[in-house]
C-alpha positions as CSV (number, residue, x, y, z in Angstrom):
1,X,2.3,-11.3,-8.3
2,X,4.9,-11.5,-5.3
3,X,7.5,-8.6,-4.9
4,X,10.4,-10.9,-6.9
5,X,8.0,-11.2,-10.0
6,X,7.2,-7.8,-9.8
7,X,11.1,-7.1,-9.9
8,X,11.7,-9.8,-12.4
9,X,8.6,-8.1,-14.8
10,X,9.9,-4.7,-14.5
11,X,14.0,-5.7,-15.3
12,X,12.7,-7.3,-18.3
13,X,10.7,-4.6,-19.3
14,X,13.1,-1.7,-18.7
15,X,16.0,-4.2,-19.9
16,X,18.0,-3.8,-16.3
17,X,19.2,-6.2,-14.4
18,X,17.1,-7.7,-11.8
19,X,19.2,-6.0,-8.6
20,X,19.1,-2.9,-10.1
21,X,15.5,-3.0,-10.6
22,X,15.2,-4.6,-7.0
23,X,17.5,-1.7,-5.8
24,X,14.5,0.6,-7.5
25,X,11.4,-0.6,-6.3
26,X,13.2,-0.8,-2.5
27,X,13.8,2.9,-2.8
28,X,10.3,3.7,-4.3
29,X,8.2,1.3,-1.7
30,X,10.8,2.7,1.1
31,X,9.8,6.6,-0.2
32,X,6.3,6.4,0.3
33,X,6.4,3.9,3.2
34,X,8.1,7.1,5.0
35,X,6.1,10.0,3.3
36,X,2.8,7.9,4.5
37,X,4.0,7.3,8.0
38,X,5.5,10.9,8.1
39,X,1.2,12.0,7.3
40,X,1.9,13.1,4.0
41,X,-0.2,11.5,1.2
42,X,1.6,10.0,-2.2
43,X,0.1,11.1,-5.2
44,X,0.8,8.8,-8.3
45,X,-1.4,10.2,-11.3
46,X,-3.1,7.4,-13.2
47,X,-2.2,4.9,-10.6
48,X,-3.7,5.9,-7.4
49,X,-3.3,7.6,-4.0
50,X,-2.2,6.7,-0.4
51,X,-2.6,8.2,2.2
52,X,-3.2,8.0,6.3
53,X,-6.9,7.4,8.2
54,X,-8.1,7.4,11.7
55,X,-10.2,4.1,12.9
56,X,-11.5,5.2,16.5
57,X,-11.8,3.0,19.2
58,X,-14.7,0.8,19.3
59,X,-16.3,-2.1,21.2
60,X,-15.3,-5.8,20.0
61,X,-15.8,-9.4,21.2
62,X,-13.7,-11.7,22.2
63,X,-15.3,-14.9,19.5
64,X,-13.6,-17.6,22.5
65,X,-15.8,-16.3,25.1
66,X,-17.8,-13.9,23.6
67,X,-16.6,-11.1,26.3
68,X,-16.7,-7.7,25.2
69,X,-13.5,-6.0,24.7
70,X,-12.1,-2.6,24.1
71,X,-10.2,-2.2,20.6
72,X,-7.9,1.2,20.5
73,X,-8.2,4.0,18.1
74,X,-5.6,3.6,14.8
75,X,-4.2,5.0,12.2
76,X,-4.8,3.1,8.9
77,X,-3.1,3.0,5.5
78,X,-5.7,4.1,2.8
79,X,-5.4,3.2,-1.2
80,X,-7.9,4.8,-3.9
81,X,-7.0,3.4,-7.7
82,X,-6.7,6.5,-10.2
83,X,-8.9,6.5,-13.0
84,X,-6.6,5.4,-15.4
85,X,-5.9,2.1,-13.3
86,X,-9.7,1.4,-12.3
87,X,-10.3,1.8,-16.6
88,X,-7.6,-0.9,-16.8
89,X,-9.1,-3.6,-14.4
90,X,-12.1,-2.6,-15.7
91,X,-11.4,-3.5,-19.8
């Protein structure tokens, strides 16, 4: 599913229109793109949790010439499914 079916599923269900519903999930994806990047985590019971990790820097190769090469630390977006969604995928 693609961000327009996702906005077409959830104006059907909810019986909105579909820009409404696109105006929605902007403003929700926007809201924890921003709480995420701020360091905060976004807690969504049932559905899951994201939050912010650390990769450190670390040796890599270069898979042209096989020269080793020096990838910088990162922060990384995490996900963990809630229980409710793992039971779901899980049926």
């Amino acid at each position: 599913m693609n961000k327009q079916e996702l906005i077409d599923a959830v104006a059907s269900d909810v019986g909105i229109s579909k820009s409404a519903a696109a105006e929605t999930i902007n403003a929700v994806l926007d809201a924890v793109s921003k709480a995420v990047a701020g360091g905060d985590s976004v807690q969504l019971i049932g559905f899951g949790t994201f939050a912010t990790g650390e990769r450190s820097a670390r040796t890599g190769r270069n898979p042209q010439t096989g020269e080793p090469i020096e990838i910088a630390a990162a922060k990384t977006v995490k996900f963990a499914a809630g229980k409710a969604f793992k039971d779901a995928v899980n049926r």
